[in-house]
matplotlib code that plots the C-alpha trace (Angstrom):
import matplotlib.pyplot as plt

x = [-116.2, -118.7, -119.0, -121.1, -122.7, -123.2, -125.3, -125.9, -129.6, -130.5, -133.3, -135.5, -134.0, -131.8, -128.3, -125.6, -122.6, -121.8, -119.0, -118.1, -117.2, -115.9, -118.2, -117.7, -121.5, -124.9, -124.7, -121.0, -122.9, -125.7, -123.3, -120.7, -124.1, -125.2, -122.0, -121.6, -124.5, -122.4, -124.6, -126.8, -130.4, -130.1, -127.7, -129.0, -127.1, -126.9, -125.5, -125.4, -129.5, -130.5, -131.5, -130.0, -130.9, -132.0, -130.3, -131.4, -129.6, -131.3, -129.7, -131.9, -135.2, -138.0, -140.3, -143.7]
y = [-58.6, -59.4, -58.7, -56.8, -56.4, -53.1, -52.8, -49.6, -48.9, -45.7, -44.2, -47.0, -49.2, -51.1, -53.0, -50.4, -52.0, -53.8, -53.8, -55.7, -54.2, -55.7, -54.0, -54.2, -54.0, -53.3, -49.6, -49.1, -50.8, -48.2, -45.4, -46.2, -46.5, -43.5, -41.3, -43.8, -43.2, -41.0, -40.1, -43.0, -43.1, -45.7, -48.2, -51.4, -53.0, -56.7, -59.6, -62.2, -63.1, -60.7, -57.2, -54.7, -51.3, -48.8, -45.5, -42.9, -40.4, -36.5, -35.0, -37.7, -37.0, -37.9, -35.0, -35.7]
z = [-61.1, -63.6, -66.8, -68.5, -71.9, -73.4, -76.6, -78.2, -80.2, -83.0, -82.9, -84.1, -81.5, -84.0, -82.8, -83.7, -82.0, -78.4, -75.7, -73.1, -69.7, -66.5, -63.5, -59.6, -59.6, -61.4, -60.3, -61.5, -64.4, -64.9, -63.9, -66.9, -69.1, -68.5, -70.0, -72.3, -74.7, -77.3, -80.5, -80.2, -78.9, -75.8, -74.2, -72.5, -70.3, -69.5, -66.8, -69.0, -69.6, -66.9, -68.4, -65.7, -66.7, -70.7, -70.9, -73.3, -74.4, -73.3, -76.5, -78.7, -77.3, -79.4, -81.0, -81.5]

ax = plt.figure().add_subplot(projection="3d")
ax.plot(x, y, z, "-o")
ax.set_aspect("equal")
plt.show()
């Protein structure tokens, strides 16, 4: 299993908070990512240097 960095961004992509999760695979990966998004704007996910996927979050679309 690797392990996985989660990073959470706001609406003007600023560092909220991060996790670390242990993932079978990068789709397990993007899968936990994408319910994982909570009130923030996006979630990135990374394998060490290697960006793997960006989630936004539907509820924090932007207007304009």
């Amino acid at each position: 299993m690797a392990t996985y960095r989660f990073i959470w961004l706001d609406e003007k992509r600023n560092f909220v908070k991060s996790e670390h999760i242990e993932c079978a695979t990068d789709e397990q990966a993007i899968e936990i990512a994408a319910h994982q998004t909570g009130d923030y704007k996006e979630i990135e996910v990374w394998d060490g240097p290697r960006p793997v996927c960006r989630c936004g979050n539907p509820n924090k679309i932007s207007k304009g």
